[in-house]
C-alpha positions in Angstrom: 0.0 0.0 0.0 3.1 2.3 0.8 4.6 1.6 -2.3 1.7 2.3 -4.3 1.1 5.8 -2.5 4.4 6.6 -3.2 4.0 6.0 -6.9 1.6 7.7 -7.0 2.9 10.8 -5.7 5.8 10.6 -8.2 3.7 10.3 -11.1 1.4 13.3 -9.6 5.0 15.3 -9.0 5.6 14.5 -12.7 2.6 15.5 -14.7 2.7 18.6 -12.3 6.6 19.2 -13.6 5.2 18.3 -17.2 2.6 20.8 -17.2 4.6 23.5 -15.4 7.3 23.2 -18.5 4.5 22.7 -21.0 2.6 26.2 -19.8 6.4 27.6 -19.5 7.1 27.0 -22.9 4.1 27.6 -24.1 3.0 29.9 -27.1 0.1 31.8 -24.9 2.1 32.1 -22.4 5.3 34.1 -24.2 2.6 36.5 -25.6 1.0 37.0 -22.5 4.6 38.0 -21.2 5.6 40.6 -24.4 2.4 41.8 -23.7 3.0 43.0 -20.1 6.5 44.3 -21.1 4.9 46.3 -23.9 2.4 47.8 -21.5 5.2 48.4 -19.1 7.2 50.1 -21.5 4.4 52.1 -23.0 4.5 53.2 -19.1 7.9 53.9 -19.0 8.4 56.1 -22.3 5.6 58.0 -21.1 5.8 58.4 -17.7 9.3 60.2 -16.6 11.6 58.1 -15.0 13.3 58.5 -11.8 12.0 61.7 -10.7 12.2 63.3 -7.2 9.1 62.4 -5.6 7.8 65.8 -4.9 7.3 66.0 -9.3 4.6 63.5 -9.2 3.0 64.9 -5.9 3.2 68.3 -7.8 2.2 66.5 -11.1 -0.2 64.1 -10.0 -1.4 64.2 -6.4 -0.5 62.6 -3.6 -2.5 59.2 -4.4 -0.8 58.8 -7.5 2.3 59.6 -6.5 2.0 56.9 -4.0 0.6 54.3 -6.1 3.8 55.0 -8.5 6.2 54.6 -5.8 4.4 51.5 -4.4 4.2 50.0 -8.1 7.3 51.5 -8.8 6.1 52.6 -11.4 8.6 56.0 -11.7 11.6 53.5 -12.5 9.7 50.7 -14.3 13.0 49.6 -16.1 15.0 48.7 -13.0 11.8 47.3 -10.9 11.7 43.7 -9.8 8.5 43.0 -11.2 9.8 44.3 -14.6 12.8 42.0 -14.5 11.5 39.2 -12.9 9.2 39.1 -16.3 12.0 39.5 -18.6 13.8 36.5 -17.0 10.4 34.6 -17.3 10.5 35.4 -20.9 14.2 34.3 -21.4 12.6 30.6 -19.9 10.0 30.5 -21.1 11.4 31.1 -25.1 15.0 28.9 -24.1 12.2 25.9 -23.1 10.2 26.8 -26.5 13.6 26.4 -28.0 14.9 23.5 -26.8 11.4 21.6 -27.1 11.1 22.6 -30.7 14.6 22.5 -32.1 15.2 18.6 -32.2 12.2 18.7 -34.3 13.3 20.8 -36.8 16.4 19.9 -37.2 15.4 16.2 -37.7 12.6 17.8 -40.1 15.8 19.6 -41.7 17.6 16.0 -42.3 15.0 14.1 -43.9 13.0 14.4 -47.4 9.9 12.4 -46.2 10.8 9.8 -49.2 8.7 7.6 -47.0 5.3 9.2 -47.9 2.8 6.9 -49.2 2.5 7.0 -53.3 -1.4 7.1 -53.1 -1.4 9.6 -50.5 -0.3 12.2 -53.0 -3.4 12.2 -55.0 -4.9 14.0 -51.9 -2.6 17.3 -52.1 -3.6 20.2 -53.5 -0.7 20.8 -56.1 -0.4 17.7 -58.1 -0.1 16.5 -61.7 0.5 12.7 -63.6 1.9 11.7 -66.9 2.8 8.9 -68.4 6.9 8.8 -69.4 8.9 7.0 -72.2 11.9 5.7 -70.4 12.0 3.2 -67.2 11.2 4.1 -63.7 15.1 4.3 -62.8 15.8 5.9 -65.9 13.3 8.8 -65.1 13.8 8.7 -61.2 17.7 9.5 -61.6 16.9 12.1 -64.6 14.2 14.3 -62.5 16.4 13.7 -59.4 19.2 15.2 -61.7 17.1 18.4 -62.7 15.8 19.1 -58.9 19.5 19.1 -57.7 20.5 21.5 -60.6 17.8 23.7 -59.3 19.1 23.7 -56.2 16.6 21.2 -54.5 17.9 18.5 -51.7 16.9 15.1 -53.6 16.5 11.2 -52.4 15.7 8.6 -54.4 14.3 5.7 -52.8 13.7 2.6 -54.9 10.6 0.2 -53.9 9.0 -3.2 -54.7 6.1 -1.2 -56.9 8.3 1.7 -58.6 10.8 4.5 -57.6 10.2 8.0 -55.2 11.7 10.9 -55.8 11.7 13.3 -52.6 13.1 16.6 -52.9 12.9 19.8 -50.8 13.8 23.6 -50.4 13.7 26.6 -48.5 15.0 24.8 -45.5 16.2 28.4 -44.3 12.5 29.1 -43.0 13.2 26.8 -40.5 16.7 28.0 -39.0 14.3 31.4 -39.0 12.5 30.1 -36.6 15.4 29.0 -34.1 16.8 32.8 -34.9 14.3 34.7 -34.3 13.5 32.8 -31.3 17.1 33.0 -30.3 17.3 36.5 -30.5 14.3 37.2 -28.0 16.5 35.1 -25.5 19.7 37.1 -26.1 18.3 40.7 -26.4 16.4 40.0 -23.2 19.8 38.5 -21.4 21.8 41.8 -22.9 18.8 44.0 -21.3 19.2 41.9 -17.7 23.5 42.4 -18.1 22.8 46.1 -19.1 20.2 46.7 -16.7 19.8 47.2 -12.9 20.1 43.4 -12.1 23.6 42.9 -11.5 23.9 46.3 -9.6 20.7 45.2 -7.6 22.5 42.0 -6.6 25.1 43.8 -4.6 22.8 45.6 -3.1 21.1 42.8 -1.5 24.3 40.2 -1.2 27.5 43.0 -0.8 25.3 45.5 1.8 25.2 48.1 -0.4 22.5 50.9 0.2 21.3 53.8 -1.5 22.6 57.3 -0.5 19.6 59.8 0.4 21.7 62.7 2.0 23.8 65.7 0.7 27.2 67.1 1.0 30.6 66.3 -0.8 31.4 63.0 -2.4 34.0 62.5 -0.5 32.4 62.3 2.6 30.2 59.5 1.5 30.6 55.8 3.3 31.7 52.8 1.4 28.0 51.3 1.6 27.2 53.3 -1.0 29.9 53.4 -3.7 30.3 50.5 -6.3 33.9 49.3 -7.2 35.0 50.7 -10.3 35.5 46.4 -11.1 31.6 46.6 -11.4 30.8 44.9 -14.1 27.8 46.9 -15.8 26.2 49.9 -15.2 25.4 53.5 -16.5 25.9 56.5 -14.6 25.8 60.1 -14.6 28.6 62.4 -14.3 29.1 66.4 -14.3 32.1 68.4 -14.7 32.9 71.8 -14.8 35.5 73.5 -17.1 38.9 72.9 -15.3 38.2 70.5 -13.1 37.9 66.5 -13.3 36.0 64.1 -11.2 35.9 60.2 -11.3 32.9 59.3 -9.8 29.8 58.5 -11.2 26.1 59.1 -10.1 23.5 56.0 -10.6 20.2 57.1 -9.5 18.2 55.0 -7.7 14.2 54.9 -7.0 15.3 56.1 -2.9 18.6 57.5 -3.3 21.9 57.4 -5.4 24.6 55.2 -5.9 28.3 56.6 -6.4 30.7 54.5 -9.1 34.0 54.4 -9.1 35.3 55.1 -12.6 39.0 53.5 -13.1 39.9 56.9 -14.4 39.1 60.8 -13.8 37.5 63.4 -16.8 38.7 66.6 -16.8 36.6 68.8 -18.8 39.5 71.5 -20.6 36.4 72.9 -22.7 32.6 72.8 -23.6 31.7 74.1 -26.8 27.6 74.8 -27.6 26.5 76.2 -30.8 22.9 77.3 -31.4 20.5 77.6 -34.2 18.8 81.1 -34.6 15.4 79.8 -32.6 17.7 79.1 -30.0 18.0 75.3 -29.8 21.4 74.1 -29.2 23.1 72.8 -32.5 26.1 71.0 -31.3 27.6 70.3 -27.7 31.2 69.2 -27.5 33.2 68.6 -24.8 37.3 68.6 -25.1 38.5 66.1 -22.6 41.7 64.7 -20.6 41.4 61.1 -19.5 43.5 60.4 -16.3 43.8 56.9 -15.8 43.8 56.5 -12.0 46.1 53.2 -12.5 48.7 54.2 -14.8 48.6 57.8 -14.1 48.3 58.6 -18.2 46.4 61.2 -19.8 44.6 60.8 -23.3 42.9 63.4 -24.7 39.7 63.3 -26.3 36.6 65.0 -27.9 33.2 63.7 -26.9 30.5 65.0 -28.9 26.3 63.8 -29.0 26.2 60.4 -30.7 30.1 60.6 -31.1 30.9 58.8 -27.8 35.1 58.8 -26.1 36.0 55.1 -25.1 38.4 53.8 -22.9 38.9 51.0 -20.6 35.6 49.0 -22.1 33.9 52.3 -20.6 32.1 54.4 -22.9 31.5 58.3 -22.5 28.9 60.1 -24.0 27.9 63.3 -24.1 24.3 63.7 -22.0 23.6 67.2 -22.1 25.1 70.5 -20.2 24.5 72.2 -16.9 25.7 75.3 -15.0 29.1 74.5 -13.7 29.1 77.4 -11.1 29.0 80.4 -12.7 29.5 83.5 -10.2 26.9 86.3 -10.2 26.4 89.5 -8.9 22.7 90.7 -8.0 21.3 93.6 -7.0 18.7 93.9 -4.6 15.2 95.6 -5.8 13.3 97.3 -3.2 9.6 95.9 -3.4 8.1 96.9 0.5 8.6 99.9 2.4 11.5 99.5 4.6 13.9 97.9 2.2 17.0 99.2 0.7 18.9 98.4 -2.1 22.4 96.5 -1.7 24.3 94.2 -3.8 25.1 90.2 -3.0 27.5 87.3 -4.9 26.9 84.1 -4.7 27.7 81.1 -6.8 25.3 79.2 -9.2 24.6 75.7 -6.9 25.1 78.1 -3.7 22.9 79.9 -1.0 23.5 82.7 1.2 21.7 84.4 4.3 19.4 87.7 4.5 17.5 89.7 6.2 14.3 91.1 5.1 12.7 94.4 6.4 10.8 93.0 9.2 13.8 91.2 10.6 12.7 87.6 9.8 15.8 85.8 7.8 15.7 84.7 4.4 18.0 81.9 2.3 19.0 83.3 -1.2 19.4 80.4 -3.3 21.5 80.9 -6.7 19.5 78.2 -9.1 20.2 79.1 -12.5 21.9 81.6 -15.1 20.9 81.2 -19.0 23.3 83.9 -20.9 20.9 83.0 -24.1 17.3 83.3 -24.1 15.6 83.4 -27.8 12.1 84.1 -27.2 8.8 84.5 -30.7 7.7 87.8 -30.7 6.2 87.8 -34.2 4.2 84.5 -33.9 0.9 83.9 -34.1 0.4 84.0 -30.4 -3.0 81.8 -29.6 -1.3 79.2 -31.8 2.4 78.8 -29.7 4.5 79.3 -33.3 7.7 79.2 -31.2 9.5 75.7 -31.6 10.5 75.6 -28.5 6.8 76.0 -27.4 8.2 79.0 -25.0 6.7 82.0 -26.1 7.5 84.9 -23.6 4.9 87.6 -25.3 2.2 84.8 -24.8 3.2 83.8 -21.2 3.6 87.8 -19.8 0.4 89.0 -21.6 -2.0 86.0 -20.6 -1.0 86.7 -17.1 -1.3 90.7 -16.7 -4.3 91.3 -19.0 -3.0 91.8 -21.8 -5.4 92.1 -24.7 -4.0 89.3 -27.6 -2.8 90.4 -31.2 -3.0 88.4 -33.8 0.1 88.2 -35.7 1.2 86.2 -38.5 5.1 86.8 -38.5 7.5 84.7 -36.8 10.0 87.3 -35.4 12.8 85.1 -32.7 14.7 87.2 -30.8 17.4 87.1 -27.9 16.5 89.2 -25.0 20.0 88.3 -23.0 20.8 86.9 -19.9 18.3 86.0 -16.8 18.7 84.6 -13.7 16.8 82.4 -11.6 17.1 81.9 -7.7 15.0 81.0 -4.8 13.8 83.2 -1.5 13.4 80.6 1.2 11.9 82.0 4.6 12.5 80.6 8.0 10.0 77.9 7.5 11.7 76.5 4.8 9.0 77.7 2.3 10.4 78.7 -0.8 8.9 80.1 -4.0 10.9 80.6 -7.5 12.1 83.5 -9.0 13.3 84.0 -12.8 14.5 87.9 -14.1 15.8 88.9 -16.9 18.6 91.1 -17.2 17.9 93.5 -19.6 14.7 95.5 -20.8 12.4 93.4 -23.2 10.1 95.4 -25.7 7.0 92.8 -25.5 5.7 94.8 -28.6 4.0 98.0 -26.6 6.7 99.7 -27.2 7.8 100.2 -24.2 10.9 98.0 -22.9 10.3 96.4 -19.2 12.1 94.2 -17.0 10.4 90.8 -16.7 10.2 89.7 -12.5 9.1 86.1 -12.7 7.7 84.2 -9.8 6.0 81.0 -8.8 5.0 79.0 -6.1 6.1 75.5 -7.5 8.1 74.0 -10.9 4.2 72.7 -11.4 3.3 76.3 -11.8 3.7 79.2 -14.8 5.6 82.0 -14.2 3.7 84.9 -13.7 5.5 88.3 -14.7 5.6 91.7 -13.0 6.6 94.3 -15.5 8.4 97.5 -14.7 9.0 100.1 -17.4 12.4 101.1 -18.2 13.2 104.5 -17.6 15.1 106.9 -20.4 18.8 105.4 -18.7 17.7 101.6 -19.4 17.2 101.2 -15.9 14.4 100.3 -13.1 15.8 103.0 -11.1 13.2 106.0 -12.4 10.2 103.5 -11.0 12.1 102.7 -7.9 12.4 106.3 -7.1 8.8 107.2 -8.0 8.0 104.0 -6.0 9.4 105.0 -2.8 8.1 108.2 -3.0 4.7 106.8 -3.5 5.1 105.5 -0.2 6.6 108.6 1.8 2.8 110.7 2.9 5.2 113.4 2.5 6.0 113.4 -0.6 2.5 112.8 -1.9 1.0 116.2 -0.5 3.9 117.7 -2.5 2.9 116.0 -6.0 -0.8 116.7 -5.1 0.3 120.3 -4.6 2.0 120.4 -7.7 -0.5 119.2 -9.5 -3.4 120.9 -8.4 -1.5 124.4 -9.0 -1.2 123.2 -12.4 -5.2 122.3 -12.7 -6.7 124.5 -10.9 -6.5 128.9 -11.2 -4.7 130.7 -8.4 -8.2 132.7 -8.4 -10.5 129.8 -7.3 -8.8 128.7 -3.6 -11.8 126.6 -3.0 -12.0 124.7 -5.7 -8.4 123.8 -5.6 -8.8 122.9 -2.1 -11.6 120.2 -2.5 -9.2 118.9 -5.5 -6.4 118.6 -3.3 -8.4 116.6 -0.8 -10.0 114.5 -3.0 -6.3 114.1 -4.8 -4.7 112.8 -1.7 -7.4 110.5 -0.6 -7.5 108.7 -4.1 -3.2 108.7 -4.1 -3.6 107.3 -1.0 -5.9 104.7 -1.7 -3.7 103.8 -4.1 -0.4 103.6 -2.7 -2.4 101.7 0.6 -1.2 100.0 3.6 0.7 97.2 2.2 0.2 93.6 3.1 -3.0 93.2 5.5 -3.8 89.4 6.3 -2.4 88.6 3.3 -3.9 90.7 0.9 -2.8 94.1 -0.8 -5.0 97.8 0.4 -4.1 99.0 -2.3 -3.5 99.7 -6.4 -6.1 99.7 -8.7 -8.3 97.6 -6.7 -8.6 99.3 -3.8 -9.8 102.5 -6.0 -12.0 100.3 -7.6 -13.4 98.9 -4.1 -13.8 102.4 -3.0 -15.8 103.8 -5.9 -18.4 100.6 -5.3 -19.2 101.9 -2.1 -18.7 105.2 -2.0 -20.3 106.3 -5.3 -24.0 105.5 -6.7 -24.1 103.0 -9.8 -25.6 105.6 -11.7 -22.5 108.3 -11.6 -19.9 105.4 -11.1 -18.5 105.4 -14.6 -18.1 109.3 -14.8 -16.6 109.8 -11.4 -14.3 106.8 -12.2 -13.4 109.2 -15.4 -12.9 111.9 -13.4 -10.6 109.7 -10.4 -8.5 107.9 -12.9 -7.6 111.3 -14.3 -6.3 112.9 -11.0 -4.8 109.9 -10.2 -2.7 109.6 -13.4 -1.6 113.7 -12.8 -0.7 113.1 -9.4 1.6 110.5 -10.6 2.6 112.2 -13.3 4.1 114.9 -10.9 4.9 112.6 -8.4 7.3 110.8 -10.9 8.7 114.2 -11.7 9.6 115.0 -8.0 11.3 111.7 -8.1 13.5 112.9 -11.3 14.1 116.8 -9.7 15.3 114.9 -6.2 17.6 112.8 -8.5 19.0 115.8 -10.4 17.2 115.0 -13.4 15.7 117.1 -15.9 11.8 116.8 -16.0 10.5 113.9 -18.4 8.9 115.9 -21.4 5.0 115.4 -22.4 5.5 113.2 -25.4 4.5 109.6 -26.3 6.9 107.9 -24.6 6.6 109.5 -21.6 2.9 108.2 -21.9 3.6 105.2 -22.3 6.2 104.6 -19.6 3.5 106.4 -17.3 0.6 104.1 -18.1 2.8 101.0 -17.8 4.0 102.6 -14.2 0.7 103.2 -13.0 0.1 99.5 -13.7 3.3 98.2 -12.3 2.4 100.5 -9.0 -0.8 98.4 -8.5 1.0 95.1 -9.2 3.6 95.7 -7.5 1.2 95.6 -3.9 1.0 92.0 -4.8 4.1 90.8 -5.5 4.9 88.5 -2.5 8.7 89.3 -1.6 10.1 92.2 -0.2 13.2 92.3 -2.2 13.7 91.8 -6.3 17.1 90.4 -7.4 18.3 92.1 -10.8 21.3 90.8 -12.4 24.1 93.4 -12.6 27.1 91.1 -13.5 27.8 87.3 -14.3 31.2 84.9 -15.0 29.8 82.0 -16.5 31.2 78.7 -15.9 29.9 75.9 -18.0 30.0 71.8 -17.3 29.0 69.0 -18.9 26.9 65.9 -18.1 28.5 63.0 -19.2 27.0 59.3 -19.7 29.4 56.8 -18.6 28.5 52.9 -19.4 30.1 49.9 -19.1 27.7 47.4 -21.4 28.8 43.9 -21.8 25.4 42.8 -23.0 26.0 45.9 -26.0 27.8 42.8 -28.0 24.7 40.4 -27.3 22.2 42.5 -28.1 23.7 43.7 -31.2 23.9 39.7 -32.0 20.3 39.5 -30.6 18.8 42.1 -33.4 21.2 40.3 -36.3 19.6 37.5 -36.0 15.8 38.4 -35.4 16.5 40.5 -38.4 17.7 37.5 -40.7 15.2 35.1 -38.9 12.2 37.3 -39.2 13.2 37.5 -42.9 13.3 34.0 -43.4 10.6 33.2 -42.1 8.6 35.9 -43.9 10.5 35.5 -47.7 11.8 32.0 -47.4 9.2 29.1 -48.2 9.6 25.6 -47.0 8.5 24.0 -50.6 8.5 19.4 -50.7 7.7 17.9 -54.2 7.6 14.4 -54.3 7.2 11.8 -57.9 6.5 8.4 -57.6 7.3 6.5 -60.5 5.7 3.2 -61.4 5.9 0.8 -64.2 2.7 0.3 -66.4 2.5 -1.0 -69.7 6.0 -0.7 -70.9 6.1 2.6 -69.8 6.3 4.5 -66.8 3.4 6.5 -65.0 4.4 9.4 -63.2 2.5 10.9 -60.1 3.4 14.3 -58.7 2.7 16.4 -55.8 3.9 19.7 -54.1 3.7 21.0 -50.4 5.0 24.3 -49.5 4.4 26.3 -45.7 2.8 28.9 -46.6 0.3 30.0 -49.8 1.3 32.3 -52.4 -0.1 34.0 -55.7 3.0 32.3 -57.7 2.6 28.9 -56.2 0.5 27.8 -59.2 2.4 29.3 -62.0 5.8 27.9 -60.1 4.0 24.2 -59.5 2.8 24.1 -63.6 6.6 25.4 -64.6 8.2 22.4 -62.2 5.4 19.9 -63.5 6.0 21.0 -67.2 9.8 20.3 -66.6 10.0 17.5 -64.6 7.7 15.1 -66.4 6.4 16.8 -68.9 2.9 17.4 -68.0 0.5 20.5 -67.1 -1.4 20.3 -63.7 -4.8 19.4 -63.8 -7.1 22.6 -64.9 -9.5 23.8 -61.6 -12.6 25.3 -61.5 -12.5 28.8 -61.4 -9.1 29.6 -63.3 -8.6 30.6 -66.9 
């Protein structure tokens, strides 16, 4: 009874083991597999990859960002469930392979001379005659005309007459073992050139991620890689004279650091541009400092021009800031403030102190020395290729009213800089000015003041008018002064002597009244819970519910009028306290004042208390370099040769049998003759009557339906 359970249990441990390799190797099954890794590559190309996770909270909410994370869905090239499929797949098609190759290649050996001679009446290609000469005579002649044709021919002589077996297009069979092959050896090169062997040390050598900051060279061992790692693909950035040989490889919670067995030093970077401002070329002149040998080798790595050495390969990525050193100036914005200048060093951070006394971290984020921006394009349609268009972003965010244009007009507006104001909370928001005046097509040139709360977010622009010198200094001025109660009874003086006849006193003094209240309203009390008293809106909210709707429009007429004059004036008290001469009543002067008055009320809202304008810059450039050692490059390479040749033949190469059995009959000898091929084609008839006509002489049977 023992024995017999036993038995049992072997035979059920063996189907099981059968049915496992059978499902394994299965056709279903390997499709079911390049389906998932098509889906999850679909996800990968368009999803980004290896973001911080604060991009996808921003991006896509919390929940999402999560479920990414959790899926790991933001590095779906690297993630365990993504490679533990790929290694099914290399099974799976290596079972396939070896289950089916024995076959073929015994299919490849043989002719099937063995067929049966009445079973070839049955096929669908056939054709008899009757032929003059014996049934060797004929077997070894038609044997004799296949071979010249390139056929493989056996003759096999029986009791009842002679077959002839021939085949051709054996190739579509090796196809098969190709094409197959090459799934398993691109998908082995992806596992070498991927995250598996790196993710091995990680769980057998102890090595971890890195999630902090600092130098390089204060990192532990844990986290560096030996520069005898066998695979990988890193990330490395170098500033112009200086070198570095170690290697970034980011990681879905941190960074690894790889050891490179030699040091880049970056002697040059050269960008060239195209007129809408996309780079052209980037080159980078290197020095390659073997950290062995101590040798130096030149090179010149440009984009799809890649440096080798050591089995390493560098290519260029793309280029950064390597620390270029800047000089700002600080822009009053709040009452209190006054101007100074700070340095600081692209990368860096430094420590302020706003108005109030709370401290503030000045980080130095970015300089671009090049910024070609559409000013002719058809704005609602986003001409400009690099779907940036600076006239489009300012004027949908003031109010400014769209014109439709139909030129394309690039331009390059210089240098601007962008930097962050952190408070003591650690809240930061973004900043982004440009360095010199941009004419957004009003005709009068401003400085662009960009800010936003997030990278998720738009820049929204404050503009301030250039004054006759280039500068912002003329609105500064008028600015301040806007804010000194002093100095706005003096404009309000100035201007009502000027509107109003010595002769009337009390007429001018109910305009000076009312000229002071509506100044200021505007110029308010700044910042109250959050929100601005004044600008614009506050005159706005004061004529609501101080005036009936009735006389609203006309005494807004009227308000907006002594409110422009007091400005005006006040804007030439501002030029006489500078030792200026007085602006003259022309058009630009109108058009700097209207685009004050609106920077003025703007300007209540902008949410720091200091403006950063960039006075001088030293740029330093670096380049990101791609470093890789691939030892699956070779196999996968090998991989796409021979899907290439196998798909071909299986797609252009046709497995064709023909078979003639010859039989003696009357003093003659009766020929019977059939053809097989794999696959149907429009020239199988013509090709079987042509073989038919030659071999033994006859035409193929006429079928219903064909001319």
């Amino acid at each position: 009874m023992t024995d017999t359970t036993h038995g049992l249990r072997i035979r059920s441990g063996s189907a099981a083991l059968r049915a496992g390799v059978e499902l394994l190797s299965s056709m279903r099954f390997a499709i079911s597999l390049l389906t998932v890794i098509c889906i999850a590559s679909v996800i990968g190309t368009v999803l980004k990859q290896h973001e911080p996770q604060v991009n996808y909270v921003n991006q896509f909410g919390p929940f999402w960002a999560e479920l990414f994370g959790a899926l790991q869905l933001n590095a779906v090239y690297s993630a365990w469930w993504f490679l533990l499929i790929l290694a099914f797949l290399v099974v799976s098609t290596s079972l396939c392979i070896a289950r089916n190759t024995p076959k073929i290649l015994a299919d490849l050996k043989t002719c099937k001379e063995n067929i049966r001679a009445q079973s070839l009446k049955a096929f669908h290609h056939k054709a008899e005659a009757d032929l003059h000469e014996s049934a060797e005579a004929e077997a070894r002649r038609i044997g004799t005309l296949l071979a010249g044709g390139g056929w493989k021919v056996k003759l096999q002589q029986r009791d009842a007459g002679w077959m002839v077996a021939a085949k051709a297009g054996a190739a579509n069979k090796i196809g098969y073992i190709a094409a197959h092959s090459a799934i398993v050896l691109v998908c082995l090169g992806g596992l070498l050139d991927g995250d598996l062997i790196v993710r091995a040390q990680m769980l057998l050598g102890g090595k971890t991620p890195y999630r902090g900051g600092g130098l390089i060279a204060d990192v532990a061992p844990e986290h560096r890689l030996s520069d005898r790692n066998p695979t990988f693909r890193a990330n490395l950035l170098v500033a112009e004279g200086t070198q570095s040989g170690t290697a970034i490889l980011n990681q879905s919670d941190g960074v690894l650091l790889q050891e490179l067995p030699f040091s880049i030093e970056l002697k040059k970077f050269i960008v060239e541009h195209y007129s809408t401002g996309m780079p052209k070329l980037f080159a980078s002149e290197i020095v390659i400092h073997d950290k062995a040998t101590g040798a130096q080798t030149p090179a010149r790595v440009e984009v799809n021009h890649p440096a080798r050495y050591n089995g390493v390969e560098i290519y260029q990525s793309s280029f950064d800031d390597g620390g270029s050193h800047l000089t700002l100036r600080a822009v009053p914005m709040a009452a209190g403030a006054k101007p100074f200048e700070v340095q600081g060093v692209v990368g860096g951070s430094t420590e302020l102190m706003n108005p109030g006394g709370d401290k503030l971290t000045l980080e130095f984020t970015a300089l671009r020395t090049i910024n070609v921006e559409n000013f002719g394009g058809n704005v609602g349609q986003g001409v400009d290729v690099r779907k940036v268009d600076l006239r489009e972003s300012v004027e949908s965010r003031l109010g400014a009213a769209n014109k439709t244009v139909t030129k394309k007009e690039l331009r390059n507006v210089g240098p601007s800089v962008g930097y962050k104001l952190r408070d003591a909370a650690g809240q930061a928001r973004e900043y982004h000015n440009y360095m010199l005046p941009v004419d957004t097509g009003d005709g009068v040139p401003v400085f662009l003041l960009g800010v936003r709360e997030s990278p998720a977010e738009p820049l929204r622009y404050l503009r301030i008018p250039a004054d006759d010198q280039g500068s912002m200094d003329g609105f500064l001025r008028m600015k301040a002064l806007l804010a000194d109660p002093a100095a706005r009874e003096q404009a309000v003086r100035r201007y009502v002597a000027q509107a109003i006849d010595s002769a009337r006193p009390d007429l001018a003094e109910q305009l000076q009244q009312s000229a002071l209240r509506a100044l200021a309203l505007f110029a308010g009390r700044g910042m109250v819970d959050g929100k601005p008293t004044g600008g614009l809106q506050a005159v706005s909210d004061f004529m609501e519910a101080s005036v009936p709707e009735a006389e609203r429009a006309r005494a807004g007429e009227v308000l907006v009028r002594i409110l422009n004059g007091c400005l005006f004036e006040l804007a030439q008290l501002a030029r006489q306290q500078a030792g200026q001469p007085p602006m003259p009543q022309d058009e630009r002067t109108r058009g700097f004042m209207t685009q004050a008055v609106l920077s003025l009320s703007d300007a209540q809202i902008y949410p720091a208390p200091l403006a950063f304008e960039l006075k001088d810059f030293t740029q330093v450039q670096a380049s990101v370099f791609q470093v890789a050692r691939a030892p699956g490059k070779n196999v996968v390479y090998l991989g796409c040769a021979l899907l290439i040749l196998g798909v071909f033949a299986m797609l252009y190469v046709r497995e064709r049998r023909v078979w003639v059995w010859l039989s003696p009959q009357d003093g003659a000898t009766h020929a019977t003759m059939a053809l097989s091929a794999n696959r149907k084609t429009l020239d199988g008839d013509p090709e079987f009557a042509q073989l038919a006509h030659q071999l033994i002489g006859a035409a193929p049977p006429r079928r219903e339906g064909t001319a």
